[in-house]
C-alpha positions in Angstrom: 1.8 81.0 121.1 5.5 81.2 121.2 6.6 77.9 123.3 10.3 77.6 124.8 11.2 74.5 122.8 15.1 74.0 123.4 15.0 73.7 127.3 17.4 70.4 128.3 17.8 71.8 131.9 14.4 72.3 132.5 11.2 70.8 131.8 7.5 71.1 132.9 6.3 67.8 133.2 2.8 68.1 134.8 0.2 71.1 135.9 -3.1 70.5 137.5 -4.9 72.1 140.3 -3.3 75.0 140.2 0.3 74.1 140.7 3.2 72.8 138.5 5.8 70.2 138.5 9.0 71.0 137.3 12.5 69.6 136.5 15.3 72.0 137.0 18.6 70.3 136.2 18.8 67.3 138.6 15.8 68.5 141.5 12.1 68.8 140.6 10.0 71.4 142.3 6.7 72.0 142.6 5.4 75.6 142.6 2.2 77.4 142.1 0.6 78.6 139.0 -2.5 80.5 139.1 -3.1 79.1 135.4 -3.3 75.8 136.1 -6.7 75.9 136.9 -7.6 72.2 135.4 -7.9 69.0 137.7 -6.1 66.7 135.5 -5.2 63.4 137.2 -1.8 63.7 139.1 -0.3 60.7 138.1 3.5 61.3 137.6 5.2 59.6 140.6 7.2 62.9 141.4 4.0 64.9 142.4 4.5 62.7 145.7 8.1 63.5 146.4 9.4 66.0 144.8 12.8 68.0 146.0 11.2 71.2 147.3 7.8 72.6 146.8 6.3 75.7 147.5 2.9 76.1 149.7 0.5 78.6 149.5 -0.9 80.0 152.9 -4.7 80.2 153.9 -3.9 83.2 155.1 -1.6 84.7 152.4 1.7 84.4 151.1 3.5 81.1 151.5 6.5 78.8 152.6 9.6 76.8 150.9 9.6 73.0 151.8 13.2 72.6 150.4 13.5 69.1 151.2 16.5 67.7 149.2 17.5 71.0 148.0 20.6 72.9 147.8 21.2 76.2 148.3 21.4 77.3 144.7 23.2 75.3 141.9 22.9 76.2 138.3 21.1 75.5 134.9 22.2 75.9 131.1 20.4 76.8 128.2 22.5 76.4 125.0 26.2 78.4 125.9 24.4 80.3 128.8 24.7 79.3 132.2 21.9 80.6 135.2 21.9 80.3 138.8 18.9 79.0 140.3 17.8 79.4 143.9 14.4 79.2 146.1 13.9 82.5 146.9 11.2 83.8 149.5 8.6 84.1 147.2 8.0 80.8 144.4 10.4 82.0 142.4 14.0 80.7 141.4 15.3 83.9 139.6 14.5 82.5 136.1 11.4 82.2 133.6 12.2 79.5 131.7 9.3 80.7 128.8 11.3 83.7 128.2 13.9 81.3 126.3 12.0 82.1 123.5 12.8 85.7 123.7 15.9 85.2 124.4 16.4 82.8 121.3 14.7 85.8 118.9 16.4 88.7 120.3 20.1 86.6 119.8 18.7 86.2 115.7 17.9 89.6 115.7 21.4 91.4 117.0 23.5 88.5 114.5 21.4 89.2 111.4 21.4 92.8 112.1 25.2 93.2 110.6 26.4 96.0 112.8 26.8 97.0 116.3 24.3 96.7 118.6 23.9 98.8 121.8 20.5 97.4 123.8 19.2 98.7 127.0 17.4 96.1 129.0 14.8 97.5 131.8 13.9 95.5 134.9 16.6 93.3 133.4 16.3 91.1 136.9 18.8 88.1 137.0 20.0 89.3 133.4 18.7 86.1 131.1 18.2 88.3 128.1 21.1 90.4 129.1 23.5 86.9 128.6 21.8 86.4 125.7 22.0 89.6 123.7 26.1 89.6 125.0 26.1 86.8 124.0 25.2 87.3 120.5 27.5 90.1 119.9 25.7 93.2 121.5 26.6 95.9 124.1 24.3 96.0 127.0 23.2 97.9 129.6 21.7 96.3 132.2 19.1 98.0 134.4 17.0 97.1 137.6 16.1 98.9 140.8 16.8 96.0 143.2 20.9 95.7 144.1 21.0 91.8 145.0 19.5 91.6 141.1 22.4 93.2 139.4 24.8 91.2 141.6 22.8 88.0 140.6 22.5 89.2 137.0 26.5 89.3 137.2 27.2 86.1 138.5 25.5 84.6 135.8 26.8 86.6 133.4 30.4 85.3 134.7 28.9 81.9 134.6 28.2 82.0 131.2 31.8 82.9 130.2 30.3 86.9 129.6 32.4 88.6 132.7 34.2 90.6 130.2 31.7 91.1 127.9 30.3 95.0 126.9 28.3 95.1 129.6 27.0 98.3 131.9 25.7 97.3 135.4 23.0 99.9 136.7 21.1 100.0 139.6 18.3 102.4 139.4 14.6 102.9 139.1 14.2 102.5 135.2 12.0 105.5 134.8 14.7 107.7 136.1 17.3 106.4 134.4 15.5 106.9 131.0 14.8 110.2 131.8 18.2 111.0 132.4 19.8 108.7 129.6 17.8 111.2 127.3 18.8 114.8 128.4 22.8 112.7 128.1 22.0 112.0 124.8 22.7 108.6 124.8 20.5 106.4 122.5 19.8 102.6 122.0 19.7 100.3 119.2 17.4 97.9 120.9 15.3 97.9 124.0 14.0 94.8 126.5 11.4 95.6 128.9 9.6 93.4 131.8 7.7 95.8 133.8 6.2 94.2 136.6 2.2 94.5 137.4 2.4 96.6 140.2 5.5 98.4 142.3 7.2 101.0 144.3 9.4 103.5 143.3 12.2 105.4 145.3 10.2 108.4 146.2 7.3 105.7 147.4 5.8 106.8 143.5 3.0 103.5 142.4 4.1 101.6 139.4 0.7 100.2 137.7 0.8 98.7 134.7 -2.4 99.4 133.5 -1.6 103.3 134.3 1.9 103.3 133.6 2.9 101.1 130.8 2.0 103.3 127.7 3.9 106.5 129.7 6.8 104.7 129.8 6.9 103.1 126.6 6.2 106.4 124.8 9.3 107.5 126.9 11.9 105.1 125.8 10.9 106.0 122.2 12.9 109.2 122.8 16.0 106.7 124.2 15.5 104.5 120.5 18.2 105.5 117.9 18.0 106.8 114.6 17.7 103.1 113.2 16.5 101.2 115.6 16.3 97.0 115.3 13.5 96.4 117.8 11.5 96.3 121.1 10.9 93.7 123.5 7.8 94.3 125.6 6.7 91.5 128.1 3.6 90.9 130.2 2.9 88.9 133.4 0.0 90.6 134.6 -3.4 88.9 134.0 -6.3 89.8 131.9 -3.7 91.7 129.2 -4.1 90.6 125.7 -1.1 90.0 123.8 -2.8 92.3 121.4 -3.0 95.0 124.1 0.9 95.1 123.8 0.6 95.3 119.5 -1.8 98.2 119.9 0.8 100.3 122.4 4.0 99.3 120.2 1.9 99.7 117.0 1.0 103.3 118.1 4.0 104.6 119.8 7.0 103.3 117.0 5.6 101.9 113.8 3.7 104.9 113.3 7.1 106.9 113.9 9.5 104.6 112.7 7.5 102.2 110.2 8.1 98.4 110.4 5.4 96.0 112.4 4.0 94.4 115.9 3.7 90.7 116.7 2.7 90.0 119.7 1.6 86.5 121.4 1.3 84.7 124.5 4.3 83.0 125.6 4.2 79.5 127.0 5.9 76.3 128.2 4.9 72.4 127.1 3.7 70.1 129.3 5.4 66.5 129.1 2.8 64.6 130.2 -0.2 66.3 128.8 1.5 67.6 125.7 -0.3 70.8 125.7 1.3 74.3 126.6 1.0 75.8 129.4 0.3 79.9 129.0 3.2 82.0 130.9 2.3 85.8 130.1 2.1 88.1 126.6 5.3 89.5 124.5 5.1 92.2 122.0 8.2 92.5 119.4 8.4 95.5 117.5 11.3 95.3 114.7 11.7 98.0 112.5 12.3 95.9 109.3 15.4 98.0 107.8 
């Protein structure tokens, strides 16, 4: 398991009963995880009065109690700066176990001793975008939701990046690959987060299980000449990290050598000192 280490801003301190308690910056939340499927005793005195939890519904979906919460206010990890916010669903616009992506794919583009052009798909808020500008690459970020890219640039600015190399796009990633191939344009490195189950423009159903090995076999063809590596990440439940090896495995080591590792990603728990499981990554790298 690769386990975000480095966090200051944030920190899981509990999970139990299928919900987690977490400190992000100054306010603690508590939001559900469908991992958490232990009943540990709840003994950490900001289970009972946290800043703003989340609530499940009995009869789906759920509700923000937002309590002492502001409106958004932001988090840093190392020289990167995010803005955090409830938003409708549980989420705050950041996946705090993805730091260990982001922490790889930064080593990756400053050992690599040249420039660096990545494309990052379903790029969201842009975490791994800051990082990979950050570390000396040109990016081009890509998502299909508007309010993303906007977010994805304000914490971009945030973290000193607003002039960085850095193409915004909004557009349904399949299409944009499709077209970034008859241009001609190719990429040095390649971040995507698929999610588990969407819509695209045409009303088109994104599966993951139908879909992913399609689309990874399609931005092969948008991978340079020499490419440095592939970042392939997982939420949905069930898929073995080695699931992710076997599509990466067959679709670019067999055409461009080098190797797979893939592993689940997870978080550690303060009180219980264990790790928390947060989805699968492959990396690809092509080991030139």
């Amino acid at each position: 398991m690769w386990i975000s280490t480095h966090w200051k801003d944030y920190e899981l301190i509990d999970c139990s009963r299928g919900e987690k308690l977490e400190r992000w910056g100054k306010y603690v939340l508590v939001r559900p995880d469908p991992q958490a499927i232990w009943s540990t005793p709840r003994e950490h005195p900001c289970w009972r009065r946290p800043d703003g939890r989340y609530a499940r519904s009995s009869s789906g979906g759920g509700a923000w109690d937002k309590g002492r919460l502001p409106e958004r206010w932001n988090v840093n990890y190392r020289d990167l700066t995010f803005l955090v916010k409830p938003m409708n669903c549980k989420h705050t616009g950041l996946f705090p176990e993805q730091a260990a992506n982001w922490d790889w794919a930064r080593e990756q583009i400053q050992k690599a001793g040249r420039p660096v052009q990545v494309l990052n798909l379903f790029a969201y808020t842009g975490a791994d975008t800051g990082a990979c500008a950050a570390a000396g690459a040109s990016v081009c970020h890509v998502d299909a939701a508007r309010g993303m890219v906007s977010w994805a640039r304000d914490n971009a600015k945030a973290s000193g990046l607003e002039e960085a190399p850095i193409r915004w796009i909004v557009d349904y990633c399949i299409k944009f690959v499709e077209r970034e191939i008859r241009r001609g344009r190719r990429y040095d490195a390649v971040i995507l987060d698929p999610p588990s189950y969407g819509r695209g423009p045409t009303g088109e159903i994104w599966r993951l299980e139908d879909n992913l090995y399609p689309f990874v076999e399609l931005v092969s063809r948008v991978l340079s000449d020499q490419p440095l590596f592939v970042l392939l990440n997982s939420y949905t439940t069930g898929l073995a990290p080695s699931v992710l090896t076997y599509i990466l495995e067959s679709l670019l080591s067999r055409r461009f050598g080098g190797r797979t590792e893939s592993q689940e990603l997870g978080l550690p728990v303060t009180e219980s000192r264990l790790a928390l499981p947060c989805g699968a990554t492959g990396r690809w790298t092509a080991g030139h």
